[in-house]
N, C-alpha and C positions, 0 to 999 in steps of 0.2 A: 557595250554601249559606246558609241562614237565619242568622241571627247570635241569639245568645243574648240572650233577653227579659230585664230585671230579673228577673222572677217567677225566671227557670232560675237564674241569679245568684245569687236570697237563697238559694233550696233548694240549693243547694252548698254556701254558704256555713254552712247549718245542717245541712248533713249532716258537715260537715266539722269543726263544733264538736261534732259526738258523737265524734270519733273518739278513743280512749283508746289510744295506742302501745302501754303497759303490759296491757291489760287481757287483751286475744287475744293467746295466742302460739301460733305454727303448730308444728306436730307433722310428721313426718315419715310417720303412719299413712296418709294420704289426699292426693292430689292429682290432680285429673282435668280433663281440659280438653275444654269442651262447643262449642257455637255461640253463646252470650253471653258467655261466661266462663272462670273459673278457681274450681272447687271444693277448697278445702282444709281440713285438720285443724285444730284449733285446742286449746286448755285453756286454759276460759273461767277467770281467777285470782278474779275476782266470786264467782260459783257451784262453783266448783274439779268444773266437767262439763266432759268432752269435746265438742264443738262441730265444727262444719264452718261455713265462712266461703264466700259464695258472694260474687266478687267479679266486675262487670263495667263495659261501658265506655258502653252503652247506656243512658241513663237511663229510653228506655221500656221496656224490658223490666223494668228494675230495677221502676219505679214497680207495672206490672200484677202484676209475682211478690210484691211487697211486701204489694199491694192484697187478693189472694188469701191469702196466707199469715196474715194479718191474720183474712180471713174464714173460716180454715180452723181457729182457735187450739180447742184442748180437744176438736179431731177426730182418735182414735188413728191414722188410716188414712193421715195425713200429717205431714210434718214440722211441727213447730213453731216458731213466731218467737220470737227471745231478742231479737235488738238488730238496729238499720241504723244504717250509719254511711259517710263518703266521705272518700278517701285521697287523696293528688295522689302518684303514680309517676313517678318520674324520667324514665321512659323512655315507661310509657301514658298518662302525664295522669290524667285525674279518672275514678278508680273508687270505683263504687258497689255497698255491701255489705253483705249480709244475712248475719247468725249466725244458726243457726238447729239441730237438736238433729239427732243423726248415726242415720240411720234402716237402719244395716245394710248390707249389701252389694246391688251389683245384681245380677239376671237374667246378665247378662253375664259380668259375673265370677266367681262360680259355677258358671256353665256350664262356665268353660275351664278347670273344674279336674280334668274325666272327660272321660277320652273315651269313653263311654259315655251312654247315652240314659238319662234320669230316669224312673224306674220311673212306671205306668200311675194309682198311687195317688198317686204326687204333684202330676201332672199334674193330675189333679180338683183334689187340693186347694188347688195353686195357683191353679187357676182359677178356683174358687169365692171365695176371698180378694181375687184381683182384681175379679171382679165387685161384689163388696162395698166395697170401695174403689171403683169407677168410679162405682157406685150413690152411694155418699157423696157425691162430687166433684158428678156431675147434681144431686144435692137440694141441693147449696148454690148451682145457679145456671152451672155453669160445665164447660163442654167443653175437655178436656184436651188435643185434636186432639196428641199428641207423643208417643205409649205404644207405646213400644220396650222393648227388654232392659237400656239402661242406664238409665231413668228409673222401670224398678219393680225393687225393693228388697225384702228378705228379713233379716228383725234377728231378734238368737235374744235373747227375753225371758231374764229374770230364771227363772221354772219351766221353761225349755228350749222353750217350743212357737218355731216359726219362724212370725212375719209378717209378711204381704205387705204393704210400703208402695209407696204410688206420691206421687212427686217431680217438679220442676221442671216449674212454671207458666211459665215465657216465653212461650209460645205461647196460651197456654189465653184463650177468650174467653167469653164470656155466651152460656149454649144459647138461650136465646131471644130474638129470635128466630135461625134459626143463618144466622151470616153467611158471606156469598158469598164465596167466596176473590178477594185482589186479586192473587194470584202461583201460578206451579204448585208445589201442594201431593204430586208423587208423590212416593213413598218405598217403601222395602222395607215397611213396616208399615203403607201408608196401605189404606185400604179401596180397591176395584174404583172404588165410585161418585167417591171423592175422587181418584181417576189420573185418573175422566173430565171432574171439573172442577166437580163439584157442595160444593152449602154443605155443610159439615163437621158434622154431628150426632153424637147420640147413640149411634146405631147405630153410626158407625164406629169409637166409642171401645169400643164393644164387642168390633167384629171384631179390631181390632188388637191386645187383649186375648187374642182367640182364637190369634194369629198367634205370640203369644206362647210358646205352646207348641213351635212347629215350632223353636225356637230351642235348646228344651229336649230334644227328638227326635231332633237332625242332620236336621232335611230341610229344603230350601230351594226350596218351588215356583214363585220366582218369579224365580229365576236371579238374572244380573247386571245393572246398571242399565239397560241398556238395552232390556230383556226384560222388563220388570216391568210394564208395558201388559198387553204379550201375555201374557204369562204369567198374569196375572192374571185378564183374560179366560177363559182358558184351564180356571184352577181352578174360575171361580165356576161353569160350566158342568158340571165333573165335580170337586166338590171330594174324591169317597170316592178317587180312582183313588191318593191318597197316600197311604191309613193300611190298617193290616191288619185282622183281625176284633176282636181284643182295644179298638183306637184308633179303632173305628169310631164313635163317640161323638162323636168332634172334629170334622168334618165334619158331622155331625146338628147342634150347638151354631152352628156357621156357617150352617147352612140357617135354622135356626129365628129367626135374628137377623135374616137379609135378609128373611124372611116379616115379621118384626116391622115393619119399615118401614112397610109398607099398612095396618097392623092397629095401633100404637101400642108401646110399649116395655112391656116386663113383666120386669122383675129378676126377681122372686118364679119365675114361670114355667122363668125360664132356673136360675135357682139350682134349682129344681125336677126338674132333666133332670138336672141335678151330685149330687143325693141319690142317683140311682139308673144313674148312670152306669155303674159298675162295681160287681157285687155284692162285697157284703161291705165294699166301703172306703166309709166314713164321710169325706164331705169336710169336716167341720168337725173333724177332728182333727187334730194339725200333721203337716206333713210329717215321713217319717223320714230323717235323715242322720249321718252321725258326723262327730266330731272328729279330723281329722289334725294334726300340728303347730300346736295353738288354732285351726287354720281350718274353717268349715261345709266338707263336702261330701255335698252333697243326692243320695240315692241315686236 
């Protein structure tokens, strides 16, 4: 194991002199545990805002999500940086931790609050939101390779519309040029190309995007872990055999994205297919959902 340079040394040392005991006090609203870390609630007493504290034990991921979040400040489509700071835990040792502004619930969690499939008009519109959000993310330089249902996010503004954030950088690198994966990248969300071991682009932050729906749906065409090759294969070969007449839109947005590949990326184009996806619904309007006990459930 490498041993800690001076340089790693001072930067603890100086992350360690921001840390304010008093300043973050955790809340009992939020607490969720990822692959770097521990996200929790906080009421920043500075600002007297509600906050989320993302605390882990990795300093490179710490530094890259920092790096990004830094480049992402005064972009609605993502969270915001408030403060970093580094703790020593009795138990974890030295974590490193970003405050940064609480962007709503995820995909995920919403989801499990119906059992029931999210109507046909929210599907556009969340997917028109996310594409707009991914499009953001690409213009500033940076592939999100990680867009699942607990890393895109749904906040009900102040006038009631519901928007779509997308969250946590850990993984996310520099789209150009896109680099080679050094480890296997499958997953439930990852694109066909990225099971088969190709560099991670744009395109697949798209598809993933796309996949994002089937989450929102109940269907799951790519089975369990050790099926999601095959399976995948499977789909990209006959992706309509999943959706009805009304969904058949969702598989058309899949084709046209893997066409994108040979031919170059077109937001505009794809957000284009989302205006006229379904008549009559308007994807630039917010999803509809109600209130049950203060909580969203998205219809």
């Amino acid at each position: 194991m490498a041993q800690p340079t001076i340089n790693d040394e001072e930067e603890k040392n100086e992350l360690i002199a921001r840390y304010d005991r008093y300043r973050f006090v955790e809340t009992s609203d939020i607490k969720e545990f990822g692959g770097f870390g521990t996200t929790h609630s906080v009421f920043d007493t500075m600002t007297n805002n509600n906050l989320v504290v993302k605390s882990q034990k990795k300093s490179f991921a710490f530094k890259r999500e920092l790096a990004i979040l830094k480049e992402l400040k005064g972009d609605f489509h993502f969270p915001q940086f408030v403060e970093c700071y580094g703790k020593v835990d009795p138990t974890l040792g030295m974590l490193y931790c970003i405050a940064m502004t609480i962007e709503g619930e995820s995909i995920h969690r919403l989801a499990s609050r119906t059992t029931t499939r999210w109507s046909n008009a929210n599907c556009v519109r969340l997917l028109f939101q996310l594409f707009e959000a991914v499009e953001a993310l690409h213009n500033h330089g940076y592939c999100h390779r990680d867009i699942h249902s607990g890393n895109v996010t749904i906040k009900r503004e102040t006038n009631g519309f519901l928007r779509v954030k997308l969250i946590d950088f850990n993984v996310a690198l520099k789209l150009n040029p896109p680099p080679h994966p050094t480890c296997d990248l499958t997953s439930w969300q990852a694109s066909l190309q990225v099971c088969q071991g190709m560099p991670y682009t744009c395109f697949d932050d798209l598809t993933s995007a796309v996949f994002i729906l089937f989450k929102v749906l109940l269907i799951n065409p790519f089975g369990a872990q050790g099926e999601w090759k095959e399976k995948k294969e499977a789909f990209h070969q006959h992706p309509h055999a999943w959706f009805g007449e009304d969904t058949m839109w969702i598989p058309e947005m899949y084709i046209k994205i893997q066409e994108q590949r040979s031919r170059g990326v077109d937001y505009s184009g794809l957000l284009g297919m989302l205006e006229v996806a379904v008549p009559g619904v308007d994807p630039q309007l917010s999803m509809e959902y109600k209130m049950t006990r203060n909580q969203i459930v998205v219809l």
